[in-house]
N, C-alpha and C positions, 0 to 999 in steps of 0.2 A: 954077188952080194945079194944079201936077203933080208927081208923088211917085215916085222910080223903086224904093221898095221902102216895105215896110210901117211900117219905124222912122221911115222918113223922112216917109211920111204922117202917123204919128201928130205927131211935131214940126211940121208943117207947119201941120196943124188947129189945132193947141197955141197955135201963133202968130198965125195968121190968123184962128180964128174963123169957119169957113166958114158959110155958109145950111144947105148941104147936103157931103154927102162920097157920094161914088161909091166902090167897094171892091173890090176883086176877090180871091177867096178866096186865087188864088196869087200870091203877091208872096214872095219872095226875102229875109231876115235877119228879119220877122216877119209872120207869114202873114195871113190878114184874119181870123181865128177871135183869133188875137192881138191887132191894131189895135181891130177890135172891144170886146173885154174891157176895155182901152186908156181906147176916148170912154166906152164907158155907164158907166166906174166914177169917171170923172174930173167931180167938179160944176159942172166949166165946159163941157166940153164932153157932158156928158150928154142934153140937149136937143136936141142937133142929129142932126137925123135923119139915117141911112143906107141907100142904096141899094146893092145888092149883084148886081154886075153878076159872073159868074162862066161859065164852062165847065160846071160843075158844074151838071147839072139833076136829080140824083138826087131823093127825097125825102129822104135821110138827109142831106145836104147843106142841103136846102135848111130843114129841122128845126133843125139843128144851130145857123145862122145866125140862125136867127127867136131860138132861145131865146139866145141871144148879144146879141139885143138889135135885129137889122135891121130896119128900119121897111118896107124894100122888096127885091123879087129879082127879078130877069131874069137868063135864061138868055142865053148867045153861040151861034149870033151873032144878033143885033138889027137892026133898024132905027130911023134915027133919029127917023122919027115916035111908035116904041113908049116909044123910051125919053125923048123928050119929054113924052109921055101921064106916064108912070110917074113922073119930077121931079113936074109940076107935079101929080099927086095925092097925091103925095109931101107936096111942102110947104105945099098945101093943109091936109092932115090936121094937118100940125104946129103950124099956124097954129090952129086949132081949137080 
């Protein structure tokens, strides 16, 4: 499932339920620091873990995010063996 802005992801999870959610800090009508805030306060979708895939490799970024709630963070650009790694110890963890 794909989301072309951040409201839209949040509806999307909302409905669907996802395993996991991918994020990207910048998204367009609500940003991922918003969507964020969004699943971890909603008790259906609070469980579900988030990886946060962004531009953003600062520390204060990547700080910001953690206490937000992100279960995971890569930096762009990636590869998709890293970020296969990074899902599945992802939802490994969650699974736990």
């Amino acid at each position: 499932m794909t989301a072309d802005d951040g409201a839209h992801a949040v509806g999307v999870a909302m409905r669907r339920q996802p395993d996991l959610i991918l994020l990207d800090i910048d998204m367009p009508v609500l940003d991922g620091r918003g969507a964020m805030t969004v699943f971890k306060k909603d008790p259906l979708m609070a469980h579900i873990p988030v990886v946060v895939i962004t531009a953003h490799g600062d520390p204060e970024s990547r700080a910001a995010m953690e206490r937000a709630g992100c279960d995971s963070f890569m930096t762009k650009p990636f590869d998709m063996t890293a970020l296969d790694a990074v899902v599945n110890k992802t939802l490994d963890a969650a699974a736990a």
